[in-house]
C-alpha positions as CSV (number, residue, x, y, z in Angstrom):
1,X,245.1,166.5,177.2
2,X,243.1,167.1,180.4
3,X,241.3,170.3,179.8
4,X,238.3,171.1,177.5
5,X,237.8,171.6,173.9
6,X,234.4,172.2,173.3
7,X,233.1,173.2,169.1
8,X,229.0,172.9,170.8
9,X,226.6,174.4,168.9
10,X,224.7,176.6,171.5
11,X,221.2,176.5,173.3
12,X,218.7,178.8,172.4
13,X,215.3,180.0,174.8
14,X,213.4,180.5,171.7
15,X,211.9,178.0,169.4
16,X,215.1,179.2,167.2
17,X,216.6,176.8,164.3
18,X,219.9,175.7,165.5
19,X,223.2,174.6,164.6
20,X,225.2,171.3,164.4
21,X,228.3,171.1,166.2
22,X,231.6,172.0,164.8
23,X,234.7,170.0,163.7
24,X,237.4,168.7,165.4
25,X,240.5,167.1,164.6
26,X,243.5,166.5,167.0
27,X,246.7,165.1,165.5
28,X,249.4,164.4,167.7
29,X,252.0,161.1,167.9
30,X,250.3,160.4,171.4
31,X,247.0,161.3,172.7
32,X,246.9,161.1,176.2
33,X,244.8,162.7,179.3
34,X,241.3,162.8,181.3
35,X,239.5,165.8,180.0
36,X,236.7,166.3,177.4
37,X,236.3,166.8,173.2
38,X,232.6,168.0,172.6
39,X,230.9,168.7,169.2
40,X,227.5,168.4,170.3
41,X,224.4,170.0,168.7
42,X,222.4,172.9,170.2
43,X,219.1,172.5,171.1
44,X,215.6,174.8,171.6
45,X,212.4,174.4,172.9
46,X,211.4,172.6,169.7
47,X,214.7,172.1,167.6
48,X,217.7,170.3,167.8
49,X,221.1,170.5,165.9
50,X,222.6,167.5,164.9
51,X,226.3,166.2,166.1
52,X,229.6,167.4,164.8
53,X,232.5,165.2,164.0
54,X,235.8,164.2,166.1
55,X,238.9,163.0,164.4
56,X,242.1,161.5,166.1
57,X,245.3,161.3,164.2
58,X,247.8,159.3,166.7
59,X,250.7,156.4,166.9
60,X,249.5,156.1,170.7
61,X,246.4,156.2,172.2
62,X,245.8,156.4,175.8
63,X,243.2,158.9,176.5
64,X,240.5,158.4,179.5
65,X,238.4,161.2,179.1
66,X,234.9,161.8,177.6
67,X,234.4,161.9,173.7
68,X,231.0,163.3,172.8
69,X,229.7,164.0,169.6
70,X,225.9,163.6,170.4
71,X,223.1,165.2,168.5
72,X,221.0,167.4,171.3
């Protein structure tokens, strides 16, 4: 995997609420690459969405790339 899968919650101007971030779960036999798996929160001038959640599923595991999860 070397492109992007992104399930961010998104960042609002306005002192909106916001969302977490979404759910995602890869399952594959390998997992394997350099891109980037985001579930972040969204943030506001004054709020902030918690983190979603990332699941592998693998036999092999030999991915380099970023793995972020973090609440805004």
């Amino acid at each position: 995997m070397n492109g992007k899968i992104d399930m961010s919650s998104s960042y609002q101007t306005a002192n909106y609420l916001v969302g977490s971030g979404g759910s995602i779960w890869l399952k594959a036999d390998t997992i394997t690459g350099s891109g980037s798996v985001n579930a972040t929160g969204g943030k506001s001038n004054s709020n902030r969405g918690g983190g979603g959640r990332i699941r592998f599923d693998f036999n092999t595991y030999d991915y380099t790339g970023i793995i972020n999860v973090g609440g805004e």
